[in-house]
C-alpha positions in Angstrom: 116.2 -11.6 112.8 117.9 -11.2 109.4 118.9 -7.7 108.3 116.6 -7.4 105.1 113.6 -8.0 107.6 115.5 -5.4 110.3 115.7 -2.8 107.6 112.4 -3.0 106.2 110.5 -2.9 109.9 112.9 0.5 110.1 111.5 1.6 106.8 108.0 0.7 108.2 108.5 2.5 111.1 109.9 5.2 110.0 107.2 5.8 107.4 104.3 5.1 110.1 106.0 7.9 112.0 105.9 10.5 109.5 102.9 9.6 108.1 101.3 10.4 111.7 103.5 13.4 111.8 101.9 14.2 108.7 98.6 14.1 109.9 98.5 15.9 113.0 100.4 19.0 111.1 97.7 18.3 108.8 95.1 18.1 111.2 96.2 21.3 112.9 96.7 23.7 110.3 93.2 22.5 109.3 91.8 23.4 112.6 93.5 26.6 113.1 92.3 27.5 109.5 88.7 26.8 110.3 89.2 28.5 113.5 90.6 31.7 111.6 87.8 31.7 108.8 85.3 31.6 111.5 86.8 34.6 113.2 87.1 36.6 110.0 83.6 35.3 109.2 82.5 37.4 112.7 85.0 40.6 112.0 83.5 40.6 108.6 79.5 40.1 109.4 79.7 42.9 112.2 81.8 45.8 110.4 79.5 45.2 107.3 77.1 45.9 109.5 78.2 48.8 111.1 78.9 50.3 108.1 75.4 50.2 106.9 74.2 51.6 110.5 76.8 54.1 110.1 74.9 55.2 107.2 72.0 55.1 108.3 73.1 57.0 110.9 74.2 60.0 108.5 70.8 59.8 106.8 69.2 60.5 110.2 71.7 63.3 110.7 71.0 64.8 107.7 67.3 64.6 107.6 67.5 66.8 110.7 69.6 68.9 109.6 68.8 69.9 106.0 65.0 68.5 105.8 64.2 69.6 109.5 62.3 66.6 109.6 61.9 65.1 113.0 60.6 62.1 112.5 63.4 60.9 110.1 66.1 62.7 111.4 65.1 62.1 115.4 67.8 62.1 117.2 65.9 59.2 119.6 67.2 56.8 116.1 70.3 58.4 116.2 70.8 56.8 119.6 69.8 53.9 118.9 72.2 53.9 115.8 75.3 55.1 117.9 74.6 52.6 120.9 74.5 49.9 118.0 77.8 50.8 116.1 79.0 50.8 119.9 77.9 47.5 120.6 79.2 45.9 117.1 82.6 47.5 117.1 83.8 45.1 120.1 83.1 42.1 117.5 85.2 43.8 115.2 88.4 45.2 116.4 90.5 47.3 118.9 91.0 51.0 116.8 87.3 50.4 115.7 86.0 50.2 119.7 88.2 53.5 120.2 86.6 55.2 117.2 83.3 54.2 118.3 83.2 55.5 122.0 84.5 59.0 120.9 81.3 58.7 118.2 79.3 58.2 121.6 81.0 60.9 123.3 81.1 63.5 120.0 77.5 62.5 119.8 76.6 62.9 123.3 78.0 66.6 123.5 76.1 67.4 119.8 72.9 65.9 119.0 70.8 68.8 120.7 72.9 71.1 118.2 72.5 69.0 115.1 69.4 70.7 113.6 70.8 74.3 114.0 74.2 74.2 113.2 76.2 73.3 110.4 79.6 73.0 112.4 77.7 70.3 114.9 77.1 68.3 112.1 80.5 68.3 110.5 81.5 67.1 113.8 79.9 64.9 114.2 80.4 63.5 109.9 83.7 63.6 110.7 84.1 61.6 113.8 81.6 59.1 111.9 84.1 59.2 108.9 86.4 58.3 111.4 84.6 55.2 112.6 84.0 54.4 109.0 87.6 54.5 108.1 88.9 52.4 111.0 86.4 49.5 109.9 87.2 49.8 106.4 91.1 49.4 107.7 90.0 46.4 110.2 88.1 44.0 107.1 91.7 45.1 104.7 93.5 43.3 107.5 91.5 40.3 107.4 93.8 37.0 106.4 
């Protein structure tokens, strides 16, 4: 084999080789990009969400506490709300899921108090706040 033909089947090779090296890096940052999107897609779909039940949640609080109005402000909706922020806070991170259980647990030991007492409710505004804050923090970190 004559050494014009040698060098151009090592030029051939070698640019089949990094052509497939190429792809694949190619082909994987592609995957792990869709992979991430999707991800962020979740994070992103389920704090929005929570943050709209979080203020729903704080409408119901305050309907029973400054309109005395049970049937707005029932603190049977307020469960529900709570137990829903709970469920989406898993989807959306770590310090959110924290956040939420001590909303559960600051809700637990004040919802009775709620329509009475001013202090109740701040406690139970702030821990929301709280939540709030952490999934604001959790879609900022989104790549």
């Amino acid at each position: 084999m004559s050494l014009a033909i040698k060098n151009r089947l090592q030029l051939y090779y070698a640019a089949t080789l990094i052509s497939i090296v190429l792809a694949l890096t190619a082909f994987s940052y592609n995957a792990w990009r869709l992979e991430q999107s999707e991800e962020n897609n979740r994070i992103r779909t389920a704090a929005f969400e929570m943050l709209v039940n979080l203020a729903e949640l704080e409408q119901v609080i305050y309907a029973n506490h400054y309109d005395q109005d049970l049937t707005s402000g029932s603190p049977r909706i307020g469960w529900v709300k709570v137990g829903l922020i709970s469920d989406l806070s898993s989807l959306v991170s770590k310090e959110v899921t924290v956040e939420s259980e001590k909303l559960i647990m600051v809700w637990q030991d004040n919802w009775s108090k709620i329509n009475d007492s001013e202090d109740k409710v701040n406690i139970v505004i702030a821990q929301l706040e709280a939540v709030r804050q952490a999934t604001k923090l959790a879609l900022k970190k989104l790549r």
